[in-house]
PQR file with spaces between the fields and no chain letter, atoms N, CA, C, O and H, PARSE charges and radii, in Angstrom:
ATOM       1  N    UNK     1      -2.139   70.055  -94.137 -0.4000 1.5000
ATOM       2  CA   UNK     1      -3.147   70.204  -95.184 -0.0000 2.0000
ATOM       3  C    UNK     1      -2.607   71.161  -96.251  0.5500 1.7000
ATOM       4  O    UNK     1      -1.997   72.158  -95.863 -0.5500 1.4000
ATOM       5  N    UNK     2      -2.776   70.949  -97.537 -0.4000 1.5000
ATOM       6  CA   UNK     2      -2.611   71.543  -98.673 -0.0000 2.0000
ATOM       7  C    UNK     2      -3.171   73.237  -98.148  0.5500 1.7000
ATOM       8  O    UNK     2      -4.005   73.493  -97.280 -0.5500 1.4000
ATOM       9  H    UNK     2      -3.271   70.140  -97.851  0.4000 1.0000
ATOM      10  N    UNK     3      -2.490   74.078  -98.897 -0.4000 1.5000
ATOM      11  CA   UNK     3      -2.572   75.780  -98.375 -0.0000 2.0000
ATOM      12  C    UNK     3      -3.677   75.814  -98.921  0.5500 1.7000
ATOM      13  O    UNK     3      -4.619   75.942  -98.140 -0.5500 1.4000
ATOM      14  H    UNK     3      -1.812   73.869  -99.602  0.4000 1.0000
ATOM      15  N    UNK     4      -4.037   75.714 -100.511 -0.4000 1.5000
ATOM      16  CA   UNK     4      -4.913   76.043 -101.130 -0.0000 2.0000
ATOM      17  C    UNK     4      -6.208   75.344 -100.700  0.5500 1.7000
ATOM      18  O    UNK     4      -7.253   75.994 -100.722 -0.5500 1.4000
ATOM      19  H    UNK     4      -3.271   75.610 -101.146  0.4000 1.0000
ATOM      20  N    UNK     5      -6.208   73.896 -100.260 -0.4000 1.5000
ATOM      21  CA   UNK     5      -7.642   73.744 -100.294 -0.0000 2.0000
ATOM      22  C    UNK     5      -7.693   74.285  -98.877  0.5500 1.7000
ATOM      23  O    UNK     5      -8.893   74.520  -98.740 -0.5500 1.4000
ATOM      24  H    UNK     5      -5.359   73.369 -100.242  0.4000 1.0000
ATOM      25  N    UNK     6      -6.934   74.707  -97.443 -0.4000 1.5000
ATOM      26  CA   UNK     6      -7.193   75.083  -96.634 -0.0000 2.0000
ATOM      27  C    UNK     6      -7.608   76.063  -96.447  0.5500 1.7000
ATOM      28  O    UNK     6      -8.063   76.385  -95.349 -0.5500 1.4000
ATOM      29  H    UNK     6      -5.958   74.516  -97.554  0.4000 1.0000
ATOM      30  N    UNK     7      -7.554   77.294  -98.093 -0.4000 1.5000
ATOM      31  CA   UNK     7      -8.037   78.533  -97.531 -0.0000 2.0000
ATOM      32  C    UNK     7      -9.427   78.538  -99.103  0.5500 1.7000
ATOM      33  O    UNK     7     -10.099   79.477  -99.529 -0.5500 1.4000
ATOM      34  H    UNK     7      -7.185   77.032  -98.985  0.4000 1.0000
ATOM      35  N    UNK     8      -9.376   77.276  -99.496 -0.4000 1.5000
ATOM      36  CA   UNK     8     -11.059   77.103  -99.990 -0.0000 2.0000
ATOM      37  C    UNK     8     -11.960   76.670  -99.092  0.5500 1.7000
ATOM      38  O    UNK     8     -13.175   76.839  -99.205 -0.5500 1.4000
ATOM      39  H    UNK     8      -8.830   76.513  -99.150  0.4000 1.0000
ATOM      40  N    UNK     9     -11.367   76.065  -98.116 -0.4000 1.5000
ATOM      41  CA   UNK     9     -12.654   75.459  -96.974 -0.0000 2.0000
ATOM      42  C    UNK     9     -13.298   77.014  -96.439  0.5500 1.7000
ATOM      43  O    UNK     9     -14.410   77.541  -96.465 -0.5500 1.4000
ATOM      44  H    UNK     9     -10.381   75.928  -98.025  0.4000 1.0000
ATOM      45  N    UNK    10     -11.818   77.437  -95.912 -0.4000 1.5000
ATOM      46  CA   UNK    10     -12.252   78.748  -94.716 -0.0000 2.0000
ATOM      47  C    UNK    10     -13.049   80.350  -95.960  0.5500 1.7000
ATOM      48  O    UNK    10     -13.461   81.486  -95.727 -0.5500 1.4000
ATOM      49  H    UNK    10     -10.914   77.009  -95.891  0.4000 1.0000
ATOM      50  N    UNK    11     -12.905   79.593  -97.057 -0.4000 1.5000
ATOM      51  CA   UNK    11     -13.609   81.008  -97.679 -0.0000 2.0000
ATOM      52  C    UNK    11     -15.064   80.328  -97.878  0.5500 1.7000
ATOM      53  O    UNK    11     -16.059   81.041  -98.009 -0.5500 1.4000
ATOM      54  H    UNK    11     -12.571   78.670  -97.246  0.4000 1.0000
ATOM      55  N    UNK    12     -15.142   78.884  -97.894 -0.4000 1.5000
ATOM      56  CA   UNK    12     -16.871   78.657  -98.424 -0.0000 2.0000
ATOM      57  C    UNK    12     -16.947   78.750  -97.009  0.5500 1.7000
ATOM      58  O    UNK    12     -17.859   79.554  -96.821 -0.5500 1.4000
ATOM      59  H    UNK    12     -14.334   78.306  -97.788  0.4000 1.0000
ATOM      60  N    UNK    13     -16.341   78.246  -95.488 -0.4000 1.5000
ATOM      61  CA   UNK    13     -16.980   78.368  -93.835 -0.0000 2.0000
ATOM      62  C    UNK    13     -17.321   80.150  -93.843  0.5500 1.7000
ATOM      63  O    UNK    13     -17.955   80.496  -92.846 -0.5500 1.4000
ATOM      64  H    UNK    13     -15.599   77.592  -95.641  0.4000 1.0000
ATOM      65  N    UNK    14     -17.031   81.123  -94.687 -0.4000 1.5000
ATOM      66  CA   UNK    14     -17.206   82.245  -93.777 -0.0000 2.0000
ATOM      67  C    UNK    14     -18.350   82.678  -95.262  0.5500 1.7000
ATOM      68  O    UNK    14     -18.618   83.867  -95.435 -0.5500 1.4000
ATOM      69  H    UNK    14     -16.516   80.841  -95.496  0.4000 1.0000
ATOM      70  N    UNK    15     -18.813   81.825  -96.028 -0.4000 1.5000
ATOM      71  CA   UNK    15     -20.000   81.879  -96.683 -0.0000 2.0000
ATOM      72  C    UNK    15     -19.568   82.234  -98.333  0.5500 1.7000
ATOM      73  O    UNK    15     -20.452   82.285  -99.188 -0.5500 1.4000
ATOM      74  H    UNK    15     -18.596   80.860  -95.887  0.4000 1.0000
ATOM      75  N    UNK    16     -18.298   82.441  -98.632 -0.4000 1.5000
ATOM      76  CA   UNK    16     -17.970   83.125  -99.655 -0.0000 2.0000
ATOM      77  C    UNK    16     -18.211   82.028 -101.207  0.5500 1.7000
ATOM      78  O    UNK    16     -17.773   80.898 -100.990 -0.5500 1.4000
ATOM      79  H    UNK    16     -17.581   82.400  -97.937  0.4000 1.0000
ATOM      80  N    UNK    17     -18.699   82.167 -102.384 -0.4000 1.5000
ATOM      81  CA   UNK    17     -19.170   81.121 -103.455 -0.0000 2.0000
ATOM      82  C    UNK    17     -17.836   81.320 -104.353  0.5500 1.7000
ATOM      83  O    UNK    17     -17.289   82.294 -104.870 -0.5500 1.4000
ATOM      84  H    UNK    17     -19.055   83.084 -102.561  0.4000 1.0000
ATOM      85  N    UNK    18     -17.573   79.910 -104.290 -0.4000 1.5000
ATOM      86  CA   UNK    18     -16.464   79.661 -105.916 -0.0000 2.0000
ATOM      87  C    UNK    18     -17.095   79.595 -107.047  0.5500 1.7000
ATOM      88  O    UNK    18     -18.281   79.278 -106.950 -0.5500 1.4000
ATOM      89  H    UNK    18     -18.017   79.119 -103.870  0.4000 1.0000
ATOM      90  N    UNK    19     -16.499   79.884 -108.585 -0.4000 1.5000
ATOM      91  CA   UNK    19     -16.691   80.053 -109.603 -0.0000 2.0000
ATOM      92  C    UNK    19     -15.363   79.812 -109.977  0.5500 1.7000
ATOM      93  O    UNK    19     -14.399   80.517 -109.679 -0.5500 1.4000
ATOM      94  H    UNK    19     -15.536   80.142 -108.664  0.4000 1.0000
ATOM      95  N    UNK    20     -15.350   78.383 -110.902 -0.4000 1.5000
ATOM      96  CA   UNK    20     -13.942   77.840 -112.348 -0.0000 2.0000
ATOM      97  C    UNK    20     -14.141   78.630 -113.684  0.5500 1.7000
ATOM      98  O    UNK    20     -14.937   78.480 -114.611 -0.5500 1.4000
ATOM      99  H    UNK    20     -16.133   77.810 -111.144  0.4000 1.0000
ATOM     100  N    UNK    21     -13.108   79.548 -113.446 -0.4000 1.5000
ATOM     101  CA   UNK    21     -13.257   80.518 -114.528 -0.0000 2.0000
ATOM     102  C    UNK    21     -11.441   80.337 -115.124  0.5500 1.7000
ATOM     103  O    UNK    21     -10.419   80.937 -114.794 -0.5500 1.4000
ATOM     104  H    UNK    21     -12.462   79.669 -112.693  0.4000 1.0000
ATOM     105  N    UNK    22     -11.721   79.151 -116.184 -0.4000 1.5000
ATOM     106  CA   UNK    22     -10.402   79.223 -117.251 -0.0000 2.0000
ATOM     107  C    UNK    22      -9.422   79.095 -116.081  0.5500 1.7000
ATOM     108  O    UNK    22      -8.801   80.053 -115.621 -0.5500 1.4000
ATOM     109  H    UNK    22     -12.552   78.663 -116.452  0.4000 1.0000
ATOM     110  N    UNK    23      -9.327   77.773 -115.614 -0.4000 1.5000
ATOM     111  CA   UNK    23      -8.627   76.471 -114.480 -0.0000 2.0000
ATOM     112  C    UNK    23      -8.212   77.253 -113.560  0.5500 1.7000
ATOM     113  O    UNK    23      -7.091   77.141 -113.063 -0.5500 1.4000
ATOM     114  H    UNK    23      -9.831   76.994 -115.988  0.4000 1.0000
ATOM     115  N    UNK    24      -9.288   78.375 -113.133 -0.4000 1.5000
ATOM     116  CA   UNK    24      -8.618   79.254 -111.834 -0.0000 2.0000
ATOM     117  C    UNK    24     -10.252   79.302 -111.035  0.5500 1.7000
ATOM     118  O    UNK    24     -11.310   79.144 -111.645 -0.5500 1.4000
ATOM     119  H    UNK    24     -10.198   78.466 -113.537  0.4000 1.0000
ATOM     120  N    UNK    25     -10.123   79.561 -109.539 -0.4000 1.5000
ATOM     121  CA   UNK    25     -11.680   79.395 -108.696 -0.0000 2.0000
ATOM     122  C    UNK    25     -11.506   81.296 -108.480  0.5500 1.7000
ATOM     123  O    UNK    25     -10.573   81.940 -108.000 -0.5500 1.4000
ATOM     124  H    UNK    25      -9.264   79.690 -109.044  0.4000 1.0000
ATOM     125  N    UNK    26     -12.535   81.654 -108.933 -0.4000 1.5000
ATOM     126  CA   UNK    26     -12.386   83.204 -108.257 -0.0000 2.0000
ATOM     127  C    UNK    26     -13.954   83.007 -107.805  0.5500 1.7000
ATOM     128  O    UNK    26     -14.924   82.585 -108.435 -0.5500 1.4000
ATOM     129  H    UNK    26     -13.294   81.131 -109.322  0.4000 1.0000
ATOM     130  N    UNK    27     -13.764   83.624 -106.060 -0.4000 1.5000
ATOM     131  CA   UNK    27     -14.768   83.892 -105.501 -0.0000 2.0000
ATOM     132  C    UNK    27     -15.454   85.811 -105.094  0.5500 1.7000
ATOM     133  O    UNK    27     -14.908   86.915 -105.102 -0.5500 1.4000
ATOM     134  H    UNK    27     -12.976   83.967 -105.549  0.4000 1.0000
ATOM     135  N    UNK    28     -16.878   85.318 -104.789 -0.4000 1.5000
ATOM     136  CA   UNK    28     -18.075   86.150 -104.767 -0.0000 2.0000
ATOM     137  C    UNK    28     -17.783   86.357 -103.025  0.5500 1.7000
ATOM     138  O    UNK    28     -17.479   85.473 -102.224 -0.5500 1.4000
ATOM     139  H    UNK    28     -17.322   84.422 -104.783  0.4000 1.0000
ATOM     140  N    UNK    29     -18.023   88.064 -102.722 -0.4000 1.5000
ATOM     141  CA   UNK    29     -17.824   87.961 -101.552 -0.0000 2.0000
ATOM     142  C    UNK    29     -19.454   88.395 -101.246  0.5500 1.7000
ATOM     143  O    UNK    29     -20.181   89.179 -101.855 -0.5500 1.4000
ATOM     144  H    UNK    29     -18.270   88.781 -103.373  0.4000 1.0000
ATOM     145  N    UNK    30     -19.655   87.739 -100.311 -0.4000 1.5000
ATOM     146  CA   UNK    30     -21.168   87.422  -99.657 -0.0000 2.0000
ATOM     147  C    UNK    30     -21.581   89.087  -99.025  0.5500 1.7000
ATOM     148  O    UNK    30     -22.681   89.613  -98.856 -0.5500 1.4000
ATOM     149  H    UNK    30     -19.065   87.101  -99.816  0.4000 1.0000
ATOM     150  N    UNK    31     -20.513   89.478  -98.840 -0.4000 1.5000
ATOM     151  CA   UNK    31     -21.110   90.575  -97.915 -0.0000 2.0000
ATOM     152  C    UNK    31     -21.014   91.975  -99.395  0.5500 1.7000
ATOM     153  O    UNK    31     -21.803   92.886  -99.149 -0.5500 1.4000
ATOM     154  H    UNK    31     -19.620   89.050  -98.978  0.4000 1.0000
ATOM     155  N    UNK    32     -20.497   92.115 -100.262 -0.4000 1.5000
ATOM     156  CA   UNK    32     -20.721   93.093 -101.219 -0.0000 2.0000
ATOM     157  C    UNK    32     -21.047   92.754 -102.951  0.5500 1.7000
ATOM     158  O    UNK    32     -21.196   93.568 -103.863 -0.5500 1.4000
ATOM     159  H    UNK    32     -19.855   91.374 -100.462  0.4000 1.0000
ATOM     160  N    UNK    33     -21.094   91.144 -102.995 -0.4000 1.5000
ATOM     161  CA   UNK    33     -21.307   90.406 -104.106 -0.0000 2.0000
ATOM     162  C    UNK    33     -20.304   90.842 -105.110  0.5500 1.7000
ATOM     163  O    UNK    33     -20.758   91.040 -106.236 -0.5500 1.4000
ATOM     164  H    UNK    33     -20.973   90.483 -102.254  0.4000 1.0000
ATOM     165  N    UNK    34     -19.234   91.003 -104.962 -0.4000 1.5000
ATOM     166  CA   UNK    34     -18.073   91.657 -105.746 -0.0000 2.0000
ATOM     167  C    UNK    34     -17.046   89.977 -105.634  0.5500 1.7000
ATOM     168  O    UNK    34     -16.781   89.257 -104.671 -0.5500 1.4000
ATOM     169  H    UNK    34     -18.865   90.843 -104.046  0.4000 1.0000
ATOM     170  N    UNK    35     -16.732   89.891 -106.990 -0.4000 1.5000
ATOM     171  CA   UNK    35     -15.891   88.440 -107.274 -0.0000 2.0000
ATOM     172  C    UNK    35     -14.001   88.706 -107.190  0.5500 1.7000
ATOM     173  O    UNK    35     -13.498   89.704 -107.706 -0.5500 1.4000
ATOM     174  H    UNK    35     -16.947   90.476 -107.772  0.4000 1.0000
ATOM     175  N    UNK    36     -13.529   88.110 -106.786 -0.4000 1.5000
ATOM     176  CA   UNK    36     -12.056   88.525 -106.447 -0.0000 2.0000
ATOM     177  C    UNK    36     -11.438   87.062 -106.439  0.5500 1.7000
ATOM     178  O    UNK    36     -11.960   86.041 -105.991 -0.5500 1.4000
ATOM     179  H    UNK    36     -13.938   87.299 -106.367  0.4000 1.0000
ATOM     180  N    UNK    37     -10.139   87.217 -107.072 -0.4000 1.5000
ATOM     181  CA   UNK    37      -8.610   85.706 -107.243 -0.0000 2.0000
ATOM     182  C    UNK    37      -8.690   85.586 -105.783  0.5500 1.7000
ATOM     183  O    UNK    37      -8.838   86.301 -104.792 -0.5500 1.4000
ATOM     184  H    UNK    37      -9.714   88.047 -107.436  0.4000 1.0000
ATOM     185  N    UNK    38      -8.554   84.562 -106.049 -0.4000 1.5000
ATOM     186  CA   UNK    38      -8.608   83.315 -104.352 -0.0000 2.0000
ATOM     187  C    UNK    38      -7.564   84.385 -103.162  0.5500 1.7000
ATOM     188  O    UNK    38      -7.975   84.803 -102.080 -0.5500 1.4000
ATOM     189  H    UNK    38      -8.434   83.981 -106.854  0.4000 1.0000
ATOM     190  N    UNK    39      -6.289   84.615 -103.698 -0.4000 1.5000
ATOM     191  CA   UNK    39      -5.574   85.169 -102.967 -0.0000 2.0000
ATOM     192  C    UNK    39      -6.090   86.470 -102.535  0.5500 1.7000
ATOM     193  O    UNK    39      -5.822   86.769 -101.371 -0.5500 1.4000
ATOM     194  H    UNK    39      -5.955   84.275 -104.577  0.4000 1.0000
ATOM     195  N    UNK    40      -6.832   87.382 -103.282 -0.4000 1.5000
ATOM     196  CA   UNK    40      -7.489   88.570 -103.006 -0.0000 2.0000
ATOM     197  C    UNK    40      -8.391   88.235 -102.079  0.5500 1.7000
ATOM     198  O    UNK    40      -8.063   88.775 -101.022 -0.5500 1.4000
ATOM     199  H    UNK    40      -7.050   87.140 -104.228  0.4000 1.0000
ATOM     200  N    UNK    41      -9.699   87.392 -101.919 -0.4000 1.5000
ATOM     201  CA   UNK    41     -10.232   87.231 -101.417 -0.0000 2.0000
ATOM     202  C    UNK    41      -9.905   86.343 -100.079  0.5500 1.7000
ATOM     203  O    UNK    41     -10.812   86.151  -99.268 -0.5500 1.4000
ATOM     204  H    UNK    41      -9.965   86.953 -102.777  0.4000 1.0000
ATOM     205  N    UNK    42      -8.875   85.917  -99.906 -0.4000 1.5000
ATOM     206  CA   UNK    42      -8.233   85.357  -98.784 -0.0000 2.0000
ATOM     207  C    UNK    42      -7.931   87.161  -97.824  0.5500 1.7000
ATOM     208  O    UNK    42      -8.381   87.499  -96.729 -0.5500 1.4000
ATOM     209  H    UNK    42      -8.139   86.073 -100.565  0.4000 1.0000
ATOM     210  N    UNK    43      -7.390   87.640  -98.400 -0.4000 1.5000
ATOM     211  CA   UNK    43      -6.475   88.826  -97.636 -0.0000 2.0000
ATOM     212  C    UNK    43      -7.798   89.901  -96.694  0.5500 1.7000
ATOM     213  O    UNK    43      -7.836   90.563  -95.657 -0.5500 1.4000
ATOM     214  H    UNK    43      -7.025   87.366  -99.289  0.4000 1.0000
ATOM     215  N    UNK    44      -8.805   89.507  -97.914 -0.4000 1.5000
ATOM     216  CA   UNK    44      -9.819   90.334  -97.631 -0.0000 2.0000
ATOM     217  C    UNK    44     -10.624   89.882  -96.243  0.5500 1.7000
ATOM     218  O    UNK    44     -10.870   90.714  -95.370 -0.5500 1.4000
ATOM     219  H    UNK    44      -8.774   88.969  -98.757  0.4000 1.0000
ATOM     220  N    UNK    45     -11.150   87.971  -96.081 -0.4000 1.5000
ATOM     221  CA   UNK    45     -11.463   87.351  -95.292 -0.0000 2.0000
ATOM     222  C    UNK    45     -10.560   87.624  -94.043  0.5500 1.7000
ATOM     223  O    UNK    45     -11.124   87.855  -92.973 -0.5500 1.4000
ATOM     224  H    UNK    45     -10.950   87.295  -96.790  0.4000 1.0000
ATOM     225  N    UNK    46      -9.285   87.613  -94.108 -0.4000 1.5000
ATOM     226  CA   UNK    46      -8.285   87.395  -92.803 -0.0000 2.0000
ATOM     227  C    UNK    46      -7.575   88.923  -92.629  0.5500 1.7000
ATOM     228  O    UNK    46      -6.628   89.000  -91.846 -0.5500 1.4000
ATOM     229  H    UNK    46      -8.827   87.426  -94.977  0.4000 1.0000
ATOM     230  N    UNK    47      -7.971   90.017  -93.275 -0.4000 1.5000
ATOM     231  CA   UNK    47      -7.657   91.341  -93.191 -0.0000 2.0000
ATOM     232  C    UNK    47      -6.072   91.546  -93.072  0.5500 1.7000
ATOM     233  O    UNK    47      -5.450   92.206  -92.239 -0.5500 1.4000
ATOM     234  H    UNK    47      -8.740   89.955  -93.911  0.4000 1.0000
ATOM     235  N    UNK    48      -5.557   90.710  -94.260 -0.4000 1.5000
ATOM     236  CA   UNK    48      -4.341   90.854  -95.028 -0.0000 2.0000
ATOM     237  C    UNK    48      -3.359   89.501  -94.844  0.5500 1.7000
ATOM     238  O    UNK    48      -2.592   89.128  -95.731 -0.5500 1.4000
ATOM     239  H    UNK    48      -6.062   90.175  -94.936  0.4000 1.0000
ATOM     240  N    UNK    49      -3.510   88.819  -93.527 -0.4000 1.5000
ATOM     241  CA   UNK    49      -2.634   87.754  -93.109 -0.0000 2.0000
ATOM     242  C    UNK    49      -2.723   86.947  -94.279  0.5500 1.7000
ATOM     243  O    UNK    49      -3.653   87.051  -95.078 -0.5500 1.4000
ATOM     244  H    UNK    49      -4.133   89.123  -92.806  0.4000 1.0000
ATOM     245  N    UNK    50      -1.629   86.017  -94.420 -0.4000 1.5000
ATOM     246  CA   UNK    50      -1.130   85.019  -95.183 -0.0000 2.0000
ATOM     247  C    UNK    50      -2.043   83.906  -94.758  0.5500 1.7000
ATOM     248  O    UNK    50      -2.437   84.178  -93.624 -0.5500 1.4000
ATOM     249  H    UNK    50      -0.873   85.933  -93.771  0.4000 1.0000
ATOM     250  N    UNK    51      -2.495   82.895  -95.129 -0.4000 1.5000
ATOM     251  CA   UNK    51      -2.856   81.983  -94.411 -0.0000 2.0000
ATOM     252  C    UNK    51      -2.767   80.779  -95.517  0.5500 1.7000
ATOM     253  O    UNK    51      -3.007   80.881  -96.720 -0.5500 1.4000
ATOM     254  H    UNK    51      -2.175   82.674  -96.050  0.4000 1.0000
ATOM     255  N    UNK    52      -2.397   79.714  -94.860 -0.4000 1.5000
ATOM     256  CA   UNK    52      -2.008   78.521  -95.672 -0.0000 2.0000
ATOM     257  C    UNK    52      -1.111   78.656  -96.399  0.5500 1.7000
ATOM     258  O    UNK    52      -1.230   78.055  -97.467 -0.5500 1.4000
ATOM     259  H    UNK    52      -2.203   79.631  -93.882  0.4000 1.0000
ATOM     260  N    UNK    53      -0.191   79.241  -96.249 -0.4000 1.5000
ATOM     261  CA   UNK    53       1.026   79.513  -97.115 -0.0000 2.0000
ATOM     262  C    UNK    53       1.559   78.456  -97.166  0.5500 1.7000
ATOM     263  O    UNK    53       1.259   77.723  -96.223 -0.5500 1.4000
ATOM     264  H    UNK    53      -0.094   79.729  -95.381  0.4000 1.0000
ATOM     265  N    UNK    54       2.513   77.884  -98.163 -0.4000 1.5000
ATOM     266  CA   UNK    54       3.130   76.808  -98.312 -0.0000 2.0000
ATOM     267  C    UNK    54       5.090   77.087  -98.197  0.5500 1.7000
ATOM     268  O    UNK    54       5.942   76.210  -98.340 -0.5500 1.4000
ATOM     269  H    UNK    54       2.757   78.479  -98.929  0.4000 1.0000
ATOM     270  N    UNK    55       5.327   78.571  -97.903 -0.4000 1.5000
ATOM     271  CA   UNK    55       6.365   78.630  -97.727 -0.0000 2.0000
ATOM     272  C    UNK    55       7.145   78.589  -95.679  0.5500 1.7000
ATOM     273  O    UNK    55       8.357   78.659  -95.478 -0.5500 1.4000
ATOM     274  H    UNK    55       4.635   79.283  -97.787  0.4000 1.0000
């Protein structure tokens, strides 16, 4: 599976909301309503691990 949509599934499964802001998704984190770049908010969900990396 593609990295990116694999770690858009697991950020809307652990409740987190996307927003297309100028052809980029930055999400809202559910638990402090603070918006963060996909990759920020990945590190934050998995408490730093890489996940879906494509390398």
């Amino acid at each position: 599976m593609n990295g990116d949509k694999e770690q858009h599934r697991m950020l809307e499964e652990a409740g987190w909301e996307p927003e297309e802001v100028e052809d980029e998704t930055i999400w809202r984190n559910p638990k402090d309503g603070n918006w963060y770049e996909q990759d920020r908010a990945i590190q934050l969900l998995t408490g730093g691990e890489d996940v879906g990396s494509s390398d």
